[in-house]
C-alpha positions as CSV (number, residue, x, y, z in Angstrom):
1,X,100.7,110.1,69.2
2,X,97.1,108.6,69.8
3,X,93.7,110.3,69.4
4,X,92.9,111.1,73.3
5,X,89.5,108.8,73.9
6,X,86.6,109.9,75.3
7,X,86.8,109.7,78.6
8,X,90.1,111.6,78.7
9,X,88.6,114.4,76.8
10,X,85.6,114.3,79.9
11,X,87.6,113.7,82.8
12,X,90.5,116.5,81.6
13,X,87.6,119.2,80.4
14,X,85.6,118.5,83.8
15,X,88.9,119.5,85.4
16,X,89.8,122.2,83.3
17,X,85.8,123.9,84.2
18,X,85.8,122.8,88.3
19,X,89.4,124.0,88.6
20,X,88.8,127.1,87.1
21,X,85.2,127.8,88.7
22,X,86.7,127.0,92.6
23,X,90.8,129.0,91.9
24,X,88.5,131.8,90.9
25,X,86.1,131.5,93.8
26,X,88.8,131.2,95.7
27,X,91.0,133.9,94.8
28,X,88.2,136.6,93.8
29,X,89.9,137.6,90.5
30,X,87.7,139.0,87.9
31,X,90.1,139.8,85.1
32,X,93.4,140.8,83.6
33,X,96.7,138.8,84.8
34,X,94.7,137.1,87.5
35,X,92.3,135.2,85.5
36,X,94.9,134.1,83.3
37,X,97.0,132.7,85.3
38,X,93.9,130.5,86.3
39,X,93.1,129.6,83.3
40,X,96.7,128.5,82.6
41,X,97.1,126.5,85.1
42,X,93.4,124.9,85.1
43,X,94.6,124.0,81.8
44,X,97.9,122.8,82.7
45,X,95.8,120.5,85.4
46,X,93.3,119.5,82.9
47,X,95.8,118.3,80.2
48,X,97.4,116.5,83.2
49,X,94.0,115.0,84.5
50,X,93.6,113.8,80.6
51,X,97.0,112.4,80.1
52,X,97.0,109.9,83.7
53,X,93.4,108.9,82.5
54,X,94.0,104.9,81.6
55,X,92.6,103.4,78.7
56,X,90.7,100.0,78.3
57,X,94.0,98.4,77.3
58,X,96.2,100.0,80.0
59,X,93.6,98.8,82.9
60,X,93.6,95.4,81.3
61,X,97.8,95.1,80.3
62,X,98.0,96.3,84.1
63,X,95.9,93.5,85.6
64,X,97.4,91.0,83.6
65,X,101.0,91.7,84.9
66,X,99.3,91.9,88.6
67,X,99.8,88.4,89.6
68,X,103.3,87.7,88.0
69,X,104.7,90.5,90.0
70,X,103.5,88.1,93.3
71,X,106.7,86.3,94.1
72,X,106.0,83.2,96.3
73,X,108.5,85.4,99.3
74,X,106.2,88.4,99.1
75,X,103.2,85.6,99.4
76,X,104.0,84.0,102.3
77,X,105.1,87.1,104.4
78,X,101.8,88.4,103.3
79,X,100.2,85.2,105.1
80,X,102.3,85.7,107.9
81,X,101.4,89.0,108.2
82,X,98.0,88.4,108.1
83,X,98.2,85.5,110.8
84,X,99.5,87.8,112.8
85,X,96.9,90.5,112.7
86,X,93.3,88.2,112.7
């Protein structure tokens, strides 16, 4: 398994504070089970949050596959479609 990067170590601990900070707004807990329910699953949401985060690479592999997933079919009703509407 990879070291998580920076930005998913932001993005899921921002998540994991906001989440927590507006369920317990929300709900009015204090303390006991209530709270920690919240704080379960702000983490659950943060570690989620962390692990959809894309890396440098992913974004980049992903746009490279972008245009051979074009067929010419899928180009020309996209033309067609586009006549259509303008």
């Amino acid at each position: 398994m990879s070291r998580p990067t920076p930005a998913q170590i932001a993005y899921g601990s921002a998540t994991v504070v906001f989440s927590t900070l507006v369920m317990l707004l929300l709900t009015g807990a204090e303390a006991g089970p209530g709270a920690a329910v919240i704080a379960l699953a702000a983490l659950a949401l943060g570690l989620l949050v962390a692990a959809l985060v894309r890396t440098p690479r992913e974004r980049a592999d992903a746009a490279a596959r972008l245009p051979e997933q074009r067929t010419p079919a899928h180009a020309a009703s996209a033309v067609q479609e586009h006549s259509l509407h303008g």
